[in-house]
Every structure is written in structure tokens, then in C-alpha cells.
N, C-alpha and C positions, 0 to 999 in steps of 0.2 A: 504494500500500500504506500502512495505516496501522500502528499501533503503538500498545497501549494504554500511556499510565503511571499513573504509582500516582495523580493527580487523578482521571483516566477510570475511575479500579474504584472509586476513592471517591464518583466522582458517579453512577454505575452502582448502587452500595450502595444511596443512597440514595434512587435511585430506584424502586429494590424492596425497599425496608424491611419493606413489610409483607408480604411474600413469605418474605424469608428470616426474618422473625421468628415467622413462621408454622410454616416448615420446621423451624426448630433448637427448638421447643416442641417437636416432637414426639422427637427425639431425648433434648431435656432431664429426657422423663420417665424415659428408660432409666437417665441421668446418677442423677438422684434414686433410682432404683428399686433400681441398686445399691449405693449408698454412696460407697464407694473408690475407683468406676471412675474418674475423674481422675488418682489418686494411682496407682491402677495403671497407670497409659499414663504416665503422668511416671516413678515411681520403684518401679519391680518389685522391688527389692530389698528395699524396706521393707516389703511387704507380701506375709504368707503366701503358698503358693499355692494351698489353698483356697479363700481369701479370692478370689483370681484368678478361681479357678473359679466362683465365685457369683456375680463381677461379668459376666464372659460370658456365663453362664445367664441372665443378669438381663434384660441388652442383647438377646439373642437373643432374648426372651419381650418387651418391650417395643418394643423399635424397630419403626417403621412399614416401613422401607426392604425394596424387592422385594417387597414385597407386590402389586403393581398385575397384576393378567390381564385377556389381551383373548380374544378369537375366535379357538381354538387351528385348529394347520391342518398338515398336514407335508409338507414338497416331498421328491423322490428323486431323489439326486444322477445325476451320471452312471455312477456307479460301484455304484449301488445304497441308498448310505445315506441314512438317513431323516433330515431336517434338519426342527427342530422350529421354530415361528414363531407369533407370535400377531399380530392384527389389530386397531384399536382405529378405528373408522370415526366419522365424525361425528356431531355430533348430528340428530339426524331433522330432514328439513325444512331444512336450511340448504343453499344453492346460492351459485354464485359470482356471480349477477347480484344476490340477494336480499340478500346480506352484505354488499354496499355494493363488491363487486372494483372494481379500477381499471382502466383499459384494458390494463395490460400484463397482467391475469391474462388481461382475454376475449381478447387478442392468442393468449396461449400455448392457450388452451383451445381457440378457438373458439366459437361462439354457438349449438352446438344441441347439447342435451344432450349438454355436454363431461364427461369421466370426470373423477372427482378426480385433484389431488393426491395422490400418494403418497410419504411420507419413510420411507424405508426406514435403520435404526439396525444397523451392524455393529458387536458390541463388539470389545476385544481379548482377549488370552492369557491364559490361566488366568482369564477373569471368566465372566460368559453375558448373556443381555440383559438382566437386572436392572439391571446396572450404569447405565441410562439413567434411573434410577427418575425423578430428578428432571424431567429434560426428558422424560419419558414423561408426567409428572402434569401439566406444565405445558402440553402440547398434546392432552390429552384434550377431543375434542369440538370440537376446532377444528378441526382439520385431519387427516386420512387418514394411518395411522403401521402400518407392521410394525417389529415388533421380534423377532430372530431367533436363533437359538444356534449357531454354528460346530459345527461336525463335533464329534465326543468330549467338547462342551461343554456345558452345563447339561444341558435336557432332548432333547437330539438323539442320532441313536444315535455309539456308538462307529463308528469309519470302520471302515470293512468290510475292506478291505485288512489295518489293524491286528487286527482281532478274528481274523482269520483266523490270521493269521501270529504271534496271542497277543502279539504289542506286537513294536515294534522297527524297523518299519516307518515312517521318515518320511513326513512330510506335506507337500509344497508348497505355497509361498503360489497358486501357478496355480490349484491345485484349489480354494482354497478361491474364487476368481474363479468360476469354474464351478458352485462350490454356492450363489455369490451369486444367479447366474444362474436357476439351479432354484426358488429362492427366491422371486425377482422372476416369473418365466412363471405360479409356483403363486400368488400371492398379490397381485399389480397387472401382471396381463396383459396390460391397458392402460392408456393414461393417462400423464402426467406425472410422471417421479421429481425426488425428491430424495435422493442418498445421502448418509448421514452415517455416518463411521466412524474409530472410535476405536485409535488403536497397531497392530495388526496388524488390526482392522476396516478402519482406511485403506487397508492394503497390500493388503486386500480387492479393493475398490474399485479401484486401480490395476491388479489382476489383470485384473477383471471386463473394465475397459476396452482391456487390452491384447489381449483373446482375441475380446470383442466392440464394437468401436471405433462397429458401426452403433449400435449401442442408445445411446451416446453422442450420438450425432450426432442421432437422430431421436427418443429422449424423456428423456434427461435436462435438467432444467432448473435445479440446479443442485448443488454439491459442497460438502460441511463436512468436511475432514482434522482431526482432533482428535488431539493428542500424536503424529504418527505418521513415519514416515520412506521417502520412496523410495529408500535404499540405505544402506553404507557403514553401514551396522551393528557391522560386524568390528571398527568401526576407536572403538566408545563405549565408555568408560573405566570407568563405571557408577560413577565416583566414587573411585576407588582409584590409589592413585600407581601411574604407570606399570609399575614391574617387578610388582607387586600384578596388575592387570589383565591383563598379556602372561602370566603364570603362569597366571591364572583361564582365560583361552582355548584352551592348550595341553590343562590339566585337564579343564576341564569336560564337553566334547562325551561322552570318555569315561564321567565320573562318571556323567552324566545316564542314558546306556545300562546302565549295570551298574546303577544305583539303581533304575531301567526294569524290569527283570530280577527284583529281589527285591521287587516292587511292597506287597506285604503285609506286608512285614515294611519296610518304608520306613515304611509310615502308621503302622503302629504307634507306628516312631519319631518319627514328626512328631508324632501325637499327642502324645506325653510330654512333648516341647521344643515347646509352642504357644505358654509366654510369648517363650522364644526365635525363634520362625517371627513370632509378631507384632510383635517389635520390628521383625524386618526388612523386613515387610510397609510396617508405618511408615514407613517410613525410606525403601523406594522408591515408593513411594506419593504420600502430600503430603511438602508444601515448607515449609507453617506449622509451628508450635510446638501453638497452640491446637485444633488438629482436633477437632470434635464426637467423642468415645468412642464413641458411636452409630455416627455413620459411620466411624472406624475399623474396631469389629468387625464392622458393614458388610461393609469389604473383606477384612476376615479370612475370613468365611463366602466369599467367592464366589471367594477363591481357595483357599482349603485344600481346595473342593468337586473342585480340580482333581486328578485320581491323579495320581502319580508317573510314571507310562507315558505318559500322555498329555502330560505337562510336558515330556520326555524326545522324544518323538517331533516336538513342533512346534520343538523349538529352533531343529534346523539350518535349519531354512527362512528362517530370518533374517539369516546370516551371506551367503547366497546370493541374496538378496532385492534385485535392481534392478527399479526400475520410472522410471528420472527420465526418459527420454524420452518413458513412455507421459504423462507429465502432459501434454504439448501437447497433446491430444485436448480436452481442458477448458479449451484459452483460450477466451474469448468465452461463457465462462458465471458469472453468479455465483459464487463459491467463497469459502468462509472457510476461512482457515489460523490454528489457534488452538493455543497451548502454554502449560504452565506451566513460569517462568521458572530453577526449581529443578527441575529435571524430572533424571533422573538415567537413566532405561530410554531415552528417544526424544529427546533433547536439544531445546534452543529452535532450537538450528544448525540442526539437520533440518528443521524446520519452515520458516525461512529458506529453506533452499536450495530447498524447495517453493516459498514464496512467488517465488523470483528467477526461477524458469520460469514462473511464475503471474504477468506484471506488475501484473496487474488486481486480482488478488485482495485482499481484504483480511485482511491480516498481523495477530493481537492476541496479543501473548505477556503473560500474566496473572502481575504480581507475586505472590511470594510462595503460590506453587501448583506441584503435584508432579505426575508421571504421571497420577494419576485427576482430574484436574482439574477435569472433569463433577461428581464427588461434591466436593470439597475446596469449590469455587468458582462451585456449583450456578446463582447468579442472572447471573453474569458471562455462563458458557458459552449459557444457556437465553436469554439477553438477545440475543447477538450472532447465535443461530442465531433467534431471532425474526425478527431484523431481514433476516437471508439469505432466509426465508420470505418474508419483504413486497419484498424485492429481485425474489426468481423471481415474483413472482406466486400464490404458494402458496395465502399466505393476506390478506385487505384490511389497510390500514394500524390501521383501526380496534378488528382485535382485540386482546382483554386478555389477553394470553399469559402474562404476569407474576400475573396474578389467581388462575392456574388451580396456579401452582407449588409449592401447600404437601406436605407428608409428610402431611397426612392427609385426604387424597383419600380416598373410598370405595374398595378393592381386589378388592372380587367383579365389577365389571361385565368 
């Protein structure tokens, strides 16, 4: 196992200079386009809320981020609901002998019209697959990628069990294994995966594996865990002195259900307090000071998108959430285990304790980076999951994965 430190992200930096400086132009227009929007992510206080208001309009009309669609497609769960997914396939014409593959891809593929690679992206909790924007742009056309929306989340339907029962109705992390599953039959039937998934997209992942250990064994080739946890969730502090935290756990479960309950007159309220909701957003979010404005209100859009009921219905599934034994199924495969190092929702612990059943894996906990650490620390994560790709055999050593990673990719293909 390795370990990045702070030399390894600065020599990482620079070696995608012109990647990230490519990316953060394009947010920097949003920066420029609203004025204040610095001053208002540093100091809300000093600045009207108006003014507030102008500077999110601003960002939301300029910012490049979630813009990117592929080949839309809808799998149906076992339960009936409709899980939405998009496709983003290679460029024409590119094969794994012609790209210059190395023997361990024709190893994995075989030699006669072998299927692609498929990296299939599970996001987390309150986001949808946008959240991937950045390692979306930067494996366009390289490599074979679905990108997907959890039950209740972006554009997939509400879970049917919930809609029926008009909310209140928990959700398990097992099912959402199972709508991985539906996912993966409707959109890489066959062929070689790769799973990647993010805080409760991981615990995805460990679902899927738990229920279906063959599909492990006979086409995954290899696993990216990002910010995420196989258990003992009950027991994260989320940053608050102890008696703070053991009151929030008592509370909450309740809160969540009754606030659940009055779902409309909730948003209403969230609406009014959105400089309020975004500080906090902030705050569990990234780990830096400096966060691009852009990709802050970023994360503001793609979790505020989340209702109240649905926030409220996937909680418990977290507190109940073991999956540390199913990680054995994945020794003897590539795996990256990556966390940011302020991280406050899925701790670096977590990811640790992943890594120590994983001996093989490679460990990178990313200085100065919070929960979204994909968006916060865009060339780190896209760098390390490159490199897991030229591990499995994905993709040849040769490609320019880094070349592909700006914010202003074309977004209609």
C-alpha cells in the first residue's frame, strides 16, 4: 500500500498543469461573471443577499460542470424502478491491438474480437452522476464508461416502494447492489468491468459483490473505492465534540422522518436558508480554504436537487451498513482506495480499514481534500484512477488521459 504526501500531489500538480489550468479557466469565468462570488463563499455576512442571489445565478449560467451526456439508456430494477444511465463508448475505430494494448490487456480480453472495457461510475448520497464530470471529461473517447443515477436520484425514477407508500419507506444499501446489477446486464452485458464508486456508490459496489460474488470472480477486473466506508458509520463524529455528535444520533433519525413528512414545506424552507445550506455544504464537502466558487455551487446544485424524503429515507441504510468481509472477494484485483484527508462524512480511517483487508491495494489519502474529493482535487483522483486503468489492462500505457480532462469539453455528444 502506498500513501500519497503532500511532495506526491505537488508532483502530480505539476504534472497536469495544463489540465487543471485548463479546468479552473473555465470555472474562473463564473468567478469573473459574478463579481463577489469569492467574497461571498469567504464572508456572507458582508454581502447583501441579493447580491448572493446574483452571484449563484451567475455561476449556475456560466459554469461548464455536469454539462457532459452520453447514450441515454434505462435499466429496471428488481422491484420495478427505472434506473436512468448514460453511455459514453469510444472513439470509432480504436481496438485494443491497434492502441498499442500490452499483453496484460490481450491476457484479460483475449485475441478475437474481445468486448471493451467497461468503467462503470457509482456516485454517492444526495449527488447523481454528474458528480464525475471531471473524470467523465477526462476518459471521453478512450475508454468505454457508464455513468448512472441511484434510485430517487438525478434523473432515475423515485423507488417504487417509496412512491407508493408517498415517502417513509427506507432504502437499503443491498438494493441498491441489485440496481447496480440491473444497470451493469442493461448497459455492459458483456465484457470486462471496472467499478468505481464514490461514498455510498462504494457501499454500492460492496452490495453488488456481496449478492453477486460470481460477477466478481468472472468479469471484474478491477475496483476504485473513493471517500467511502465498509461499516461502523454509527460510530463518525462528522466533526463535532463528542456529547454534540451522540445528541445529533439520538435526534436525527427522527428529524429526518418528520422533515420527510412535510417535504414541501421543508424546500420551501431550505430554499430561504441556501446561504445557510451552503455554508454547510462547504464545510462537508472540501477540506481546502480556496475551492473554485464554481465548483462549490457545483455541489450546491447537485445536492439541494436532492428532496427532503429522499434524504430522509436513504439515511438509515448507513448506520446498518456492513460490508468489511465482503471486500475479500476483491483481493487479487487491482483496487485503488483513495480519500481526502479532511474528509468529515466517510473519514480517511474508513478508507484505511479498507485498505488493511485490501493488502495489495493501493492506499492514496489526498492532502488537504474533503468528501467530494473527485471535484475538490479533480487531476489527483483522474491521475490515480488512470493509472488503475493501465494496471487492469483497460486502457494502453500510452494514452493521454490527462489531455482529455478540461471543463470545457464539448457537452452535447
Amino acid at each position: 500500500m502506498s500513501e500519497i504526501s503532500t511532495g506526491d500531489a505537488v508532483a502530480t500538480a505539476a504534472s497536469a498543469a495544463g489540465w487543471r489550468r485548463a479546468g479552473i479557466a473555465g470555472a474562473a469565468i463564473g468567478v469573473i461573471a459574478a463579481g463577489a462570488a469569492a467574497g461571498v463563499a469567504v464572508e456572507r455576512l458582508t454581502v447583501g443577499r441579493s447580491m448572493r442571489k446574483r452571484a449563484r445565478l451567475a455561476l449556475d449560467a456560466t459554469g461548464p460542470y455536469g454539462s457532459l451526456r452520453g447514450r441515454p439508456g434505462r435499466a429496471t430494477a428488481d422491484d420495478g424502478t427505472e434506473l436512468y444511465y448514460e453511455v459514453d463508448e469510444t472513439d470509432e475505430g480504436a481496438d485494443p491491438e491497434s492502441a498499442g494494448a500490452g499483453p496484460r490487456r490481450r491476457r484479460l480480453f483475449g485475441r478475437k474480437a474481445p468486448a471493451p472495457v467497461t468503467v462503470v461510475f457509482s456516485h454517492g448520497y444526495c449527488l447523481s452522476q454528474d458528480s464525475w464530470h471531471f473524470q467523465r471529461a477526462a476518459l471521453r473517447g478512450i475508454v468505454r464508461t457508464v455513468h448512472w443515477d441511484q434510485r430517487s436520484h438525478g434523473r432515475s425514477e423515485r423507488g417504487r416502494a417509496q412512491a407508493r407508500a408517498g415517502g417513509g419507506v427506507p432504502v437499503g444499501i443491498d438494493q441498491l447492489g441489485r440496481d447496480l446489477k440491473a444497470v451493469i446486464d442493461a448497459a455492459a452485458p458483456e465484457g470486462p468491468l471496472v467499478l468505481v464508486g464514490h461514498s455510498m456508490g462504494g457501499m454500492t459496489i460492496m452490495a453488488l459483490a456481496d449478492r453477486y460474488p460470481e460477477l466478481v470472480r468472472d468479469r471484474v477486473a478491477a475496483v476504485a473505492f473513493v471517500g467511502t466506508s465498509s461499516g461502523r458509520l454509527n460510530e463518525v463524529s462528522f466533526g463535532l465534540p463528542v456529547m454534540g455528535v451522540n445528541a445529533v444520533r439520538r435526534v436525527l433519525p427522527g428529524v429526518l422522518r418528520a422533515l420527510g413528512s412535510q417535504a414541501e414545506l421543508v424546500e420551501r424552507g431550505r430554499r430561504a436558508t441556501a446561504d445557510l445550506f451552503a455554508g454547510l455544504i462547504k464545510r462537508y464537502s472540501f477540506g481546502s480554504r480556496d475551492v473554485d466558487p464554481a465548483v462549490a455551487r457545483f455541489a450546491e446544485r447537485l445536492i439541494e436537487s436532492t428532496p427532503i424524503d429522499v434524504v430522509a429515507e436513504f439515511y438509515p441504510a448507513f448506520a446498518e451498513h456492513d460490508k468489511s468481509a465482503t471486500l475479500q472477494l476483491f483481493r487479487g484485483l487491482p483496487v485503488l482506495v483513495l480519500a481526502g484527508d479532511k474528509d468529515l462524512v466517510t473519514p480517511s480511517s474508513h478508507s484505511e480499514a479498507i485498505a488493511d483487508r485490501l493488502p495489495d491495494a493501493e492506499l492514496v489519502i489526498v492532502p488537504d481534500a474533503g468528501h467530494l474529493v473527485m471535484l475538490e482535487h479533480p487531476e489527483t483522483v483522474t491521475d490515480r484512477l488512470a493509472d488503475l486503468l493501465v494496471r487492469a489492462g483497460a486502457v494502453p500505457e500510452s494514452s493521454n488521459v490527462g489531455g482529455h480532462g478540461t471543463a470545457e469539453q464539448p457537452g452535447g455528444r
